[in-house]
C-alpha atoms as one frame of an Amber mdcrd trajectory, in Angstrom:
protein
 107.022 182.377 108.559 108.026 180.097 111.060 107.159 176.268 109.573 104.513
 173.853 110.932 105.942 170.916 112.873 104.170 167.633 112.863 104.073 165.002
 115.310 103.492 161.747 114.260 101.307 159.746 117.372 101.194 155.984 117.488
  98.582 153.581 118.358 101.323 150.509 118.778  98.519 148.225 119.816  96.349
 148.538 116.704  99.384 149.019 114.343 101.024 145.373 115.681  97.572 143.532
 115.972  97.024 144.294 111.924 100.543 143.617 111.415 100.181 140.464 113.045
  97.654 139.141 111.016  98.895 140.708 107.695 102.323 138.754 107.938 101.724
 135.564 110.025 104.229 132.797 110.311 107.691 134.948 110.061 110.073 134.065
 112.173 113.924 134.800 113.275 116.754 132.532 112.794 116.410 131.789 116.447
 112.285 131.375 116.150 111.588 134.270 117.536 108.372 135.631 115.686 108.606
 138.833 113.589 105.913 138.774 111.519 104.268 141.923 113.510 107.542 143.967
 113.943 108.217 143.485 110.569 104.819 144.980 109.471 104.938 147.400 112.778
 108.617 148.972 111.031 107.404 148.843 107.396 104.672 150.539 108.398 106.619
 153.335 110.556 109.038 153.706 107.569 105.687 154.081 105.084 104.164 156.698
 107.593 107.760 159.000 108.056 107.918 158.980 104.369 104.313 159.970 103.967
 104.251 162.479 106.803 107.956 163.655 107.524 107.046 163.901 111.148 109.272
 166.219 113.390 108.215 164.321 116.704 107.523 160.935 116.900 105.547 159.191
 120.067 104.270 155.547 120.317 101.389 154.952 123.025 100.959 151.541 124.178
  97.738 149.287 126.354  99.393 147.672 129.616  97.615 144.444 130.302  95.170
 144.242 133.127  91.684 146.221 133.664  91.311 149.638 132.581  88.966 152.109
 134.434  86.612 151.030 131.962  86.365 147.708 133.381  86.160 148.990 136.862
  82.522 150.447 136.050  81.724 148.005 133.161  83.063 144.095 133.900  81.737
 143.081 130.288  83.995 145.812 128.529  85.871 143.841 125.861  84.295 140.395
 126.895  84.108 138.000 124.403  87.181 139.006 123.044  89.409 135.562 122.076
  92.698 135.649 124.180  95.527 137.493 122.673  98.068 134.359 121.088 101.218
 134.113 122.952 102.994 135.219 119.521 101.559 138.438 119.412 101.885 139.211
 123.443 105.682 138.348 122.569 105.923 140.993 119.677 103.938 143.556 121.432
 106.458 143.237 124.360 109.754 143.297 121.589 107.828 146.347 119.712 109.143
 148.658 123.039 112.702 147.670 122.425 112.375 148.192 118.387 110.507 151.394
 119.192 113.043 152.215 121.756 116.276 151.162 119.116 114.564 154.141 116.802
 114.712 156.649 119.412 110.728 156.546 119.647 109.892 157.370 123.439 107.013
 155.399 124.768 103.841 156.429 126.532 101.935 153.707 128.844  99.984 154.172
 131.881  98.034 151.256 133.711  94.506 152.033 133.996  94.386 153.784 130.696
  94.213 152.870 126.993  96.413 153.572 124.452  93.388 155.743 123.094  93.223
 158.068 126.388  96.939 158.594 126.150  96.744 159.643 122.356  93.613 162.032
 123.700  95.261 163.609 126.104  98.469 164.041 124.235  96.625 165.982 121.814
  94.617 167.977 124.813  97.891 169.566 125.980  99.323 170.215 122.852  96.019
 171.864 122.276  97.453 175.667 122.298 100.294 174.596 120.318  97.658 173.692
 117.236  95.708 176.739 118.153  98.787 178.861 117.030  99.480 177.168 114.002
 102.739 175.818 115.022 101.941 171.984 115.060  99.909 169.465 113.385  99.290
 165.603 114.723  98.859 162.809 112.614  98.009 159.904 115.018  98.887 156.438
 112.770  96.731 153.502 114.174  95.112 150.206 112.699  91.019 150.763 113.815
  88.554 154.107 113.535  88.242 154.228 117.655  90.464 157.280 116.950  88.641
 159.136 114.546  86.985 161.212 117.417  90.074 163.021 118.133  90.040 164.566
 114.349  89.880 168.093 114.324  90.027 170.177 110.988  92.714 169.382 109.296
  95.295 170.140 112.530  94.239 166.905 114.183  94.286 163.320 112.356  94.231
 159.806 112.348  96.641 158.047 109.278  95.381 154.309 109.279  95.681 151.347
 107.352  92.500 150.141 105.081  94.194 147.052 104.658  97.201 145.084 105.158
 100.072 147.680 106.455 101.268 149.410 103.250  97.351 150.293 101.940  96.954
 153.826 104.275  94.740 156.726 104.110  94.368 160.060 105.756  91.126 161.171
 107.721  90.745 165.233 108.276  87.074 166.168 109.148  86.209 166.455 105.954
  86.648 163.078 105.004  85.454 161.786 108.987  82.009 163.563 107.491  82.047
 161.855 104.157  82.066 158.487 105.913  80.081 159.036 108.320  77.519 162.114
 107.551  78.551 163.915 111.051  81.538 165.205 112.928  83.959 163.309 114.751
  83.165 164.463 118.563  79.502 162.607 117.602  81.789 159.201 117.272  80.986
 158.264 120.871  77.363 159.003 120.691  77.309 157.286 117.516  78.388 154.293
 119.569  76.376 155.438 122.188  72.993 154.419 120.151  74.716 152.041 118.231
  76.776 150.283 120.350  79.919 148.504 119.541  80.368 144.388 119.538  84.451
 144.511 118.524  84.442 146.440 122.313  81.074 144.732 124.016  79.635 148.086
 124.247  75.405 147.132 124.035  74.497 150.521 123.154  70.190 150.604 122.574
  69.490 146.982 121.465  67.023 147.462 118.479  69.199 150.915 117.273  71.318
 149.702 114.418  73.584 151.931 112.373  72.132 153.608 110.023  69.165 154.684
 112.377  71.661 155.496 114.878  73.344 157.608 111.709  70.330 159.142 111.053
  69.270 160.271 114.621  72.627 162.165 114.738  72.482 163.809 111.843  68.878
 165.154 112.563  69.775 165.906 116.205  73.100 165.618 117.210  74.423 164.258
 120.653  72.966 162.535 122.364  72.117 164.886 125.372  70.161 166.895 122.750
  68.259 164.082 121.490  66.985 163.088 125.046  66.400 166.797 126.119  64.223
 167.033 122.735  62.403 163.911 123.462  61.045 164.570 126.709  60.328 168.254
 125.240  59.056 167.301 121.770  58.637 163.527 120.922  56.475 165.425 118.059
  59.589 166.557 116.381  60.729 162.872 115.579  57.457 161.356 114.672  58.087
 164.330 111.941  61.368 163.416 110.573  60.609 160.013 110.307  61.553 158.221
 113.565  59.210 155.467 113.847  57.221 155.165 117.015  59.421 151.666 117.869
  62.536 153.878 117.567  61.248 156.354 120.335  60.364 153.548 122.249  63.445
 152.065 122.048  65.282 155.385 122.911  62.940 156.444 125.944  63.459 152.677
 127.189  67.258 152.968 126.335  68.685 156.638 127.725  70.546 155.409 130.771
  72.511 152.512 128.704  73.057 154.934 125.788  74.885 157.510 128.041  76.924
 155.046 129.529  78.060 153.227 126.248  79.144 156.983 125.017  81.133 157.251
 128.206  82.647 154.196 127.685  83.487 155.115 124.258  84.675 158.415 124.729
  88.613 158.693 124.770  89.939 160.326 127.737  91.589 163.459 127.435  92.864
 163.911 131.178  95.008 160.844 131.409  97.384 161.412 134.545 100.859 162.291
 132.577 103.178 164.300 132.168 103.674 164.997 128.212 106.545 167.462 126.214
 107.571 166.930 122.652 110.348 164.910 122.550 113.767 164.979 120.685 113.140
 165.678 117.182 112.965 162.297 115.244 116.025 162.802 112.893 118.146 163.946
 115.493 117.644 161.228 118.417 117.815 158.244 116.023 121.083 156.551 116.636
 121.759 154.459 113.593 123.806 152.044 115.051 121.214 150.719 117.744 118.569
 150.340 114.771 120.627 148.644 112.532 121.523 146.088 115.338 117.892 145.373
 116.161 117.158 145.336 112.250 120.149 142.234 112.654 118.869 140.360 115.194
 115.649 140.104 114.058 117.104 139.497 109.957 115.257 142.340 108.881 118.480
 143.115 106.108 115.826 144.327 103.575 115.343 147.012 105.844 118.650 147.862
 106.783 118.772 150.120 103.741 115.822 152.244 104.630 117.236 152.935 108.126
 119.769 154.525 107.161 117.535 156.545 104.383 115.711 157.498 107.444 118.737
 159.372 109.028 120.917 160.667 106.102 118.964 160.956 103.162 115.399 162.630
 105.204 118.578 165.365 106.229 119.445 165.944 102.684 116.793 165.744 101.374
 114.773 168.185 103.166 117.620 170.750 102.475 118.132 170.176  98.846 115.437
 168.043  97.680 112.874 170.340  95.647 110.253 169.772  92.651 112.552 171.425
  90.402 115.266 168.515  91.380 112.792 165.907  91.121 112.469 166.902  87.447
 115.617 166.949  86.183 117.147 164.486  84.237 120.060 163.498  86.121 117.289
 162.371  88.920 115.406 160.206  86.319 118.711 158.656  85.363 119.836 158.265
  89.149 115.948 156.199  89.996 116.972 154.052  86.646 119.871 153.247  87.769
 119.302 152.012  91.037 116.092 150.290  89.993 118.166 148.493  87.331 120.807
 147.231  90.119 117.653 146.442  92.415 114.447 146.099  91.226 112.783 146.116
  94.069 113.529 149.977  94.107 110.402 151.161  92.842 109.537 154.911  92.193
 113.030 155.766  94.377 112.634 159.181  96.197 115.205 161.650  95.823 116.295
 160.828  99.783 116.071 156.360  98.652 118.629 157.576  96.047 120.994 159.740
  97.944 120.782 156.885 100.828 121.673 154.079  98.854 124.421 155.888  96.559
 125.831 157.143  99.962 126.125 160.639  98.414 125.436 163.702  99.868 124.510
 165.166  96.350 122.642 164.259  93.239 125.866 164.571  91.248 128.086 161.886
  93.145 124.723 159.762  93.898 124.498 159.487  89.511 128.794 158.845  89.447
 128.447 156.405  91.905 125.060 154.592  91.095 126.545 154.272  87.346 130.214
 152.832  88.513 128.343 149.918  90.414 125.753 149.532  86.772 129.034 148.986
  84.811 130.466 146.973  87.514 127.000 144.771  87.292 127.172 144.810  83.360
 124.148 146.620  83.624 125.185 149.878  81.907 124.468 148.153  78.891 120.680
 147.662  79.540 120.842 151.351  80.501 122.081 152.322  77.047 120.610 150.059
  75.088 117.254 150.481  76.664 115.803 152.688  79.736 118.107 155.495  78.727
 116.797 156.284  74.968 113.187 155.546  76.625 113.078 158.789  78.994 112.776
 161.086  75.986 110.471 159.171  74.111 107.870 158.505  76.987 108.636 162.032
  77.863 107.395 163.053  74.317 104.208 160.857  74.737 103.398 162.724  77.553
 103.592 165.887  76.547 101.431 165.103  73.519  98.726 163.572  75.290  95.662
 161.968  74.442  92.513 163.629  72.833  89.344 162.606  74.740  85.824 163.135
  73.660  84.570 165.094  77.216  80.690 164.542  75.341  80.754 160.963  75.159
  82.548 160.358  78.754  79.116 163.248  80.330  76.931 161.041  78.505  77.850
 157.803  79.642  78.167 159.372  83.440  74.349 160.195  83.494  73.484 156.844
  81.794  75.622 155.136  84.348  74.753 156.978  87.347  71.082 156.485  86.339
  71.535 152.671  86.120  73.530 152.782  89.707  70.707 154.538  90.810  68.301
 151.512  89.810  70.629 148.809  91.031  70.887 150.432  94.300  67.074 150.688
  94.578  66.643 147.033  94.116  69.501 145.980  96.553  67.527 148.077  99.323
  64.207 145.926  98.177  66.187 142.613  98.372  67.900 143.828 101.461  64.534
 144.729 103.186  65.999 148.703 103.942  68.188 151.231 102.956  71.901 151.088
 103.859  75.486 152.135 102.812  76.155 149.338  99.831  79.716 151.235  99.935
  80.695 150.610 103.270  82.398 147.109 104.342  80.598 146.737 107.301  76.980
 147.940 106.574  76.854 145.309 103.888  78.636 142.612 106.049  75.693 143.252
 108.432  73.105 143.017 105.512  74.223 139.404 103.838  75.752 137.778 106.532
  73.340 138.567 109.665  70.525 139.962 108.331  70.061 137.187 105.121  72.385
 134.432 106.696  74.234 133.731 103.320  76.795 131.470 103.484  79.286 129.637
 100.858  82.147 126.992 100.997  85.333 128.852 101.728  84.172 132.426 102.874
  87.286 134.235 103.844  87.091 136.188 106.892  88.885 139.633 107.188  92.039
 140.718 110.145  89.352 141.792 112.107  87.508 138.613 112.255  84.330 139.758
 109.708  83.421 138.316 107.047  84.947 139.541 104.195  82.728 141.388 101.165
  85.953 141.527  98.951  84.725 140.509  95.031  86.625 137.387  95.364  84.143
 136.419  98.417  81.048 137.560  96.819  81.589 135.788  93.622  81.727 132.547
  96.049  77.946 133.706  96.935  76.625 133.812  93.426  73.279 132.039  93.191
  72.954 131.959  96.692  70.934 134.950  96.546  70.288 137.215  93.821  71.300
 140.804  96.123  74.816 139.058  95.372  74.854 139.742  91.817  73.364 143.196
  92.269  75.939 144.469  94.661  78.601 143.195  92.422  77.110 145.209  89.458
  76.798 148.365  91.978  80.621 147.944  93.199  81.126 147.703  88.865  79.165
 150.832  87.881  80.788 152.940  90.913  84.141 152.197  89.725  83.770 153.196
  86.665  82.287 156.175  87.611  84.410 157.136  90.484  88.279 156.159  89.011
  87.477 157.086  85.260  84.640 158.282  84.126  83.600 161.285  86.610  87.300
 161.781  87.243  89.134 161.559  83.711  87.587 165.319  82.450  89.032 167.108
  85.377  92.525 165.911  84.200  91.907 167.419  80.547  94.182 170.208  79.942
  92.306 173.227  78.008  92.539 171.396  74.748  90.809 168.190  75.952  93.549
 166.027  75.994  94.446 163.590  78.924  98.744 163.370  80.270  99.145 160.592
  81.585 102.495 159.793  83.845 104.862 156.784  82.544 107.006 155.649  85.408
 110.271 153.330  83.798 110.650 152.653  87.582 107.244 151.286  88.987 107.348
 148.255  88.467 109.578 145.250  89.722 108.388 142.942  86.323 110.343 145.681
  84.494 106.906 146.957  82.444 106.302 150.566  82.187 103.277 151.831  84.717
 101.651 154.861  84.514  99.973 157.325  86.985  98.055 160.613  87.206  95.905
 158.922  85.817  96.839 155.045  85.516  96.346 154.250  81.724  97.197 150.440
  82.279  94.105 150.034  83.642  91.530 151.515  81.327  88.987 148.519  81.397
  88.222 145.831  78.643  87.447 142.493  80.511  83.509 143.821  80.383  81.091
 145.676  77.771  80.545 148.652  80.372  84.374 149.428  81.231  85.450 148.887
  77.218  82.616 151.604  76.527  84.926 153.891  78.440  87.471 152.998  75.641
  85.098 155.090  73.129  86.028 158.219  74.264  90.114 158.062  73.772  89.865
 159.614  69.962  92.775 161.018  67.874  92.900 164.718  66.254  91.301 165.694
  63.561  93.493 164.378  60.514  94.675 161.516  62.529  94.175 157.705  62.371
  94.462 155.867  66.038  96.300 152.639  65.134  97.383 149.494  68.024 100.177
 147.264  67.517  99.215 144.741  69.856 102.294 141.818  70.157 100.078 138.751
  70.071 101.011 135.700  72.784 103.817 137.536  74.377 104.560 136.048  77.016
 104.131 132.623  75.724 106.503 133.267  72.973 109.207 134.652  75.523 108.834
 131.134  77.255 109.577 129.205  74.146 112.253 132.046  73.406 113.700 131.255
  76.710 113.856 127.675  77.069 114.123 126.787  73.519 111.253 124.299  73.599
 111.639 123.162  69.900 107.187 122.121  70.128 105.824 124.729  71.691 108.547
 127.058  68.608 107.434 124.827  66.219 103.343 125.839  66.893 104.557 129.356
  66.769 106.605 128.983  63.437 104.028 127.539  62.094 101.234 129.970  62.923
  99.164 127.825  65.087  96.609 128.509  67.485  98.725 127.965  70.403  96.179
 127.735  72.945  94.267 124.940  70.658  97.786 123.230  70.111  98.649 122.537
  73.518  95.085 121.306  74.293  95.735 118.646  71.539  99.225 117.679  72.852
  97.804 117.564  76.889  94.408 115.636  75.924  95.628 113.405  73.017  93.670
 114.558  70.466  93.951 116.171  66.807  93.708 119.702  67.101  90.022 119.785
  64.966  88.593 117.601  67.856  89.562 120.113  70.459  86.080 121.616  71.966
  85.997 125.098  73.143  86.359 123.920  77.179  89.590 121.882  76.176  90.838
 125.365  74.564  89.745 127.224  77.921  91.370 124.643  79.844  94.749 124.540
  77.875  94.744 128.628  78.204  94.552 128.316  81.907  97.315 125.759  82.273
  99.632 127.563  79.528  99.387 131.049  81.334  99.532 128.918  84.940 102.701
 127.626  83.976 104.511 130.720  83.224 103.227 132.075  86.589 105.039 129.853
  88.405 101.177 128.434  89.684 101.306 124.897  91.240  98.779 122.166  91.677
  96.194 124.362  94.050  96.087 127.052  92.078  95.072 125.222  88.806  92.867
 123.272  90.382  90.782 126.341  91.351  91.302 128.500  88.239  90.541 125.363
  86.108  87.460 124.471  88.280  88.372 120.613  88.733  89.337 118.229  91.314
  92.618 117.970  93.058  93.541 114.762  91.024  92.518 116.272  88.122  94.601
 119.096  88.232  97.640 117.150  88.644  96.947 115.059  85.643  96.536 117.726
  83.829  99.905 119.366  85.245 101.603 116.349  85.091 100.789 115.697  81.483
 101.862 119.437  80.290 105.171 119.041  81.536 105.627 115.451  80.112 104.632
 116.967  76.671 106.701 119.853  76.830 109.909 118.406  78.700 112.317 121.507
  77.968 110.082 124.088  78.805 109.653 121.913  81.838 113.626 121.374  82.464
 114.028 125.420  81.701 111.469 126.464  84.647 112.666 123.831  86.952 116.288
 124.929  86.277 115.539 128.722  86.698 114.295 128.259  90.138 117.507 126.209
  91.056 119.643 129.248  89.623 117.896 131.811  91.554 118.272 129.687  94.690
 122.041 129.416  94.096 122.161 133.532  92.825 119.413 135.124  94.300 118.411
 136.599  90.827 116.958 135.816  87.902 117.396 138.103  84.363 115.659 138.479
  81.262 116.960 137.745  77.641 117.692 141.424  77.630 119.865 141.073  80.742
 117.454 142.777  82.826 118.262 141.364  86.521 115.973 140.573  89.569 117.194
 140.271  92.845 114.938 137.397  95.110 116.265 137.851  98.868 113.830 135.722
  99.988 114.092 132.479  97.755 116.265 130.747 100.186 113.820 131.864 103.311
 113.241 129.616 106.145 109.652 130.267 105.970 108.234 127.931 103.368 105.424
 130.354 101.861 107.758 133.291 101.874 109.977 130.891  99.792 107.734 129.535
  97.649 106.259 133.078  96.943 109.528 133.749  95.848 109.961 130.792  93.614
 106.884 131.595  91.838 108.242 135.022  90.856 111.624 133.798  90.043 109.972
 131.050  87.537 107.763 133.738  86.036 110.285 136.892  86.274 112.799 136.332
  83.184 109.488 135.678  81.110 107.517 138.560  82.181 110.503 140.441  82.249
 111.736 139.889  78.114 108.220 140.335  77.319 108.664 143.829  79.354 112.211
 144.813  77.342 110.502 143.944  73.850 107.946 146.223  74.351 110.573 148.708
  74.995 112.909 147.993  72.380 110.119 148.293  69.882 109.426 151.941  71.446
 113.086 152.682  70.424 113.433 150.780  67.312 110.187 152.630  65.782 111.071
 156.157  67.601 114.483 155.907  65.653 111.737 155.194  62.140 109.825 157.921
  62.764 113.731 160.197  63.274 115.110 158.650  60.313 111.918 159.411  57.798
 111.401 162.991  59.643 107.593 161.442  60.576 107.171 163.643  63.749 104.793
 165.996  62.321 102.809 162.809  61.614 103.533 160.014  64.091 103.034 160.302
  67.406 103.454 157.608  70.063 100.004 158.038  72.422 100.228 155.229  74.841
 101.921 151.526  75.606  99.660 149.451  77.798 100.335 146.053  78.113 101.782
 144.514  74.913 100.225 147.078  72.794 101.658 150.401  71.919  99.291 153.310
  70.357 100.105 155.685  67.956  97.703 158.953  65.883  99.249 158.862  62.460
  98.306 161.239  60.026  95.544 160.375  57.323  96.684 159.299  54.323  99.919
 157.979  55.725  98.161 155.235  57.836  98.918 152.289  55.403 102.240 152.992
  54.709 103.575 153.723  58.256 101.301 151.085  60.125 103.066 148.303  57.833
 106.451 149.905  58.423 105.623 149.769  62.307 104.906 146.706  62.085 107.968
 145.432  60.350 109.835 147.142  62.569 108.440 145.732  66.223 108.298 142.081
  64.826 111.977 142.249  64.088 112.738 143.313  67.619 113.010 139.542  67.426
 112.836 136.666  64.701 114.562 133.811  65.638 113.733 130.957  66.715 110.570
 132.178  66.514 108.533 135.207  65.273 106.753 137.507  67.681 103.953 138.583
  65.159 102.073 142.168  65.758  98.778 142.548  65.196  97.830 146.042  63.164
  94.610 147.580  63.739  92.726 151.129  63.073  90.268 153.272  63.849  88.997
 156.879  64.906  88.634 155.751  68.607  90.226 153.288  71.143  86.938 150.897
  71.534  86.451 150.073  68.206  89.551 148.851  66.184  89.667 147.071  63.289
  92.286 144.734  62.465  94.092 145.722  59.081
């Protein structure tokens, strides 16, 4: 059977204008700003690895008036004027386009939109017979009303330019309760400010939702008026609402024309070269140069040579092999900002045409580096024990996750009742917008500091509601709502359809995923199983061990803290660990002068803030807001930390000036981590980068004691023949999780024990906490 092709379309003005605003302020050496090209080619290189498009078009806007504004002069009004920066990058985004081979469709008069239309139009018997499939990538939803089944549709960005998602019809319908070709009589009713299109004023969108989905377009809806305004007063229309729409026909048919996407744009359209064959390496590598994009210089070439390869020798069978687990390793230990490599990333940057040569020559440069010994010593003897974990799996209690879904979804049920009784109707609490309508026209809230999103709305991100709470009390019921349907939706609806037939969840663990160097996991993400709050730790209740089996957590206690002092060899903050203290009330004595039995429980809070802060590289701003104080008092309080604890102080300080002079940073382990960026011209790209590098080699030994403890206690349970009655369930965090066998519990959980804590013991001890139980939520400390 003859394969599908795919051709990937692009809507370059939508793509750029996020980009823009996701990565403002970069420029060239010469000032030229990138910031948008950047974004525009990490998102092109995001979408060819998602996709593997054969063909690839870009479609760009011309400046000047588009037919639209020849019947409609207000189309787009209001509209601030495009910044000089991005008309400058959406002029340079022809010649990157153009450097990748990428042919470019324009057309004054028309929209980018019309040309992606009526590219798809005469490709239309092409998807008829099976033989292609478009994916158009833009940065809004105006394109959504080209989706057809799954052959047409739109890849966009949610947020930012790496956060993407896929609409078919399927999911067009979930969002919006009808089909795609109703999009323009959607907007036809509803109208659309971002565009100046009035649509019926009075006709929001959820009646405008609800009209369609009773009655469809909107040429049926006025030709079943006029025949049976009856029929409306029956499903619920409101007498206003047929007002409205009698009063409103001629403006609603001429806002769906103007929203409707052309499909007859004068061109003339054929597929193009195929993508892999018309990119010429050398002319995208020079524009990559003279716009100092070298981070991406790497993943051009992956896009010619290893997309080849890998589509000709690249299979799931290969992706399982050892040698391919080793290969990722190793080039994630040389760089680690080669996260979850692809079997093409590896061949690419190995410059091997085979998995064989890519492994001799990935671990010739590790022993070159003097990282083979990391390898050995550490990531190698993990991929059979994590491999182990997975297969064994972790027993879930199916009962207790079906109970708490009806109790939850009972409670969401409530909570979404009284947000429609605060709100004054019923809307979509899910969607973005709806809600941005509700509490920021509708009630008028406002707050100190509201953030606004790309598109110029005010954001309803958590971090921007919390800045609303007290204002009104819908706040604190939409953040409970957005609580409960997380649960439900990431783990407790979806955990029991990853159960194998014997109830018992396998996760993922990805050595690679990571650029801190701790282990992630996916399929499903473990990590994250809540226990900030009572409602996501009662998820916890339902991880239970076999029958015969104890659940036991060693849970390092202060990690990260004590791989500071380990670091920098601050001889007070080693003495308060050596001598057992509470470290978080022992630093609160030392920064506010007092003995440690005066410290109050806010001192305590505050000296946790500023101890974790610290280690996180976070400056005078940042403290200031996590600590809830003044400006001035933040920077006594930083001030004072550092003047107590001078060597941790001279270690950080030091750290950063190494990384600027080598570009990395590595652990105690001799982990390393590469920071291109720390000697950047831009000053919050540098400083980002500073803040890592302070806070990498600590994160990062924390990371390789965790793993060393996997090995060391792996090589107890070989040496006493324990693997009928140990077995390693989980590591999230600084804990790791093992079901040992009743009766054994005692005497294995003490040998654990011994064993992680003497990962390390001088200068300091890195105590383990040992607790038990028959389920994850509820431990007890031994």
């Amino acid at each position: 059977m003859k394969t599908k092709e795919k051709l990937l379309l692009i809507d370059t003005h939508a793509v750029v204008h996020r980009a823009y605003h996701a990565i403002p302020g970069l420029t060239s050496p010469q000032g030229e700003p990138t910031g948008a090209l950047f974004g525009l080619l990490t998102f092109l290189f995001k979408a060819i690895k998602d996709i593997s498009p054969d063909y690839i078009v870009a479609c760009f806007d011309l400046p000047g008036p588009t037919f639209r504004h020849d019947s409609y002069s207000a189309y787009k009004a209001g509209r601030a004027k495009t910044e000089e920066a991005l008309v400058s990058q959406l002029i340079r985004a022809r010649d990157v386009l153009r450097a990748f081979g990428v042919p470019i469709l324009e057309l004054a008069g028309f929209e980018a939109d019309d040309l992606l239309g009526t590219v798809v139009e005469k490709l239309k018997e092409n998807i008829k017979k099976g033989e292609l499939e478009i994916l158009i990538a833009s940065g809004d939803m105006d394109t959504l009303q080209l989706v057809e089944g799954k052959s047409v549709r739109v890849y966009t960005l949610k947020r930012g330019i790496s956060d993407t998602i896929i609409y078919d019809e399927d999911a067009v319908l979930a969002r919006y309760g009808f089909l795609p070709k109703l999009l323009p009589d959607y907007k036809g009713l509803a109208g659309d400010p971002s565009d100046n299109i009035v649509g019926i004023d009075g006709i929001g969108e959820k009646t405008a939702t609800s009209l369609i989905t009773q009655f469809g377009a909107l040429e049926t809806i006025f030709k079943k008026l006029k025949k049976d305004k009856e029929a409306f007063l029956e499903k619920g229309i409101k007498e206003r609402i047929i007002k409205l729409l009698e009063d409103g026909e001629d403006e609603a048919m001429f806002s769906k024309t103007l929203a409707t996407i052309r499909r007859d744009a004068p061109i003339d359209f054929k597929l193009p070269g195929r993508f892999h064959e018309v990119l010429d390496l050398k002319k995208a590598e020079n524009i990559a140069r003279d716009l100092a994009f070298k981070t991406l210089i790497p993943k051009i070439v992956q896009l010619k040579k290893g997309t080849e390869i890998a589509r000709a020798e690249a299979s799931p069978e290969t992706l399982d092999t050892r040698e391919f687990h080793e290969c990722a390793i190793a080039l994630w230990l040389l760089d680690s900002s080669k996260t979850n490599s692809t079997f093409s990333d590896i061949l690419s940057i190995a410059d091997a045409d085979n998995l064989s040569s890519a492994h001799a020559n990935l671990f010739a440069r590790l022993k070159k580096e003097k990282l083979d010994i990391v390898y050995e010593s550490m990531e190698g003897p993990l991929i059979d024990i994590l491999s182990r974990a997975e297969k064994h799996g972790f027993l879930i209690n199916k009962k207790e996750l079906e109970e708490l879904s009806v109790e939850y979804h009972k409670e969401l049920s409530k909570i979404e009742k009284k947000i429609f009784e605060l709100a004054g109707e019923e809307f979509n609490v899910a969607s973005p917008k709806q809600l941005g309508v509700i509490l920021f026209e509708k009630l008028n809230l406002s707050a100190k500091g509201l953030k606004k999103t790309a598109g110029g709305a005010r954001s309803t991100r958590v971090s921007e509601l919390e800045k609303l709470v007290g204002v009104h009390p819908i706040v604190e019921e939409i953040m409970s709502h957005r609580e409960y349907s997380k649960l439900l939706s990431t783990y407790i609806d979806a955990i029991p359809k990853l159960l194998d037939e014997n109830s018992r969840l396998h996760t993922h663990f990805i050595q690679t995923g990571t650029t801190t160097g701790r282990l992630s996991s996916e399929d499903p993400n473990l990590q994250n199983i809540p226990i900030k709050t009572e409602l996501g730790r009662r998820i916890r209740n339902s991880f239970i061990v076999s029958k015969g089996f104890t659940l036991t957590a060693f849970d390092y206690s202060q990690i990260d803290l004590r791989s500071a002092a380990l670091l920098s060899g601050d001889t007070k903050l080693i003495k308060f660990f050596c001598d057992g203290k509470d470290i978080h009330k022992a630093v609160s004595a030392e920064v506010f002068g007092v003995k440690e039995e005066d410290v109050t429980s806010e001192m305590r809070r505050r000296a946790k803030v500023i101890n974790f802060g610290i280690i996180y590289g976070m400056g005078v701003n940042a403290l200031k807001a996590n600590l809830g104080t003044s400006k001035e008092e933040a920077q006594i309080f930083y001030e004072k930390y550092f003047e107590r604890f001078p060597i941790l102080a001279k270690y950080l300080l030091k750290t950063k000036e190494d990384a600027h002079v080598k570009g990395f940073t590595t652990t105690f382990f001799g982990h390393k981590r590469l920071f291109p960026e720390i000697n950047s011209r831009i000053e919050f790209i540098k400083a980002a980068a500073e803040r890592m590098a302070v806070n990498a080699p600590i994160q990062g030994t924390s990371a390789d004691i965790i793993k060393l403890a996997m090995i060391k206690v792996d090589e107890l349970i070989e040496k006493n023949k324990w693997r009928e009655d140990v077995h390693l369930l989980l590591q999230v965090h600084d804990e790791l999780l093992y079901e040992i066998k009743d009766g054994r519990v005692s005497e294995v959980g003490k040998e654990i024990k011994r064993v992680m804590e003497s990962v390390i013991t001088e200068p300091l001890p890195f105590t383990v906490k040992f607790s038990k139980g028959q389920d994850w939520g509820n431990l007890t400390e031994c």
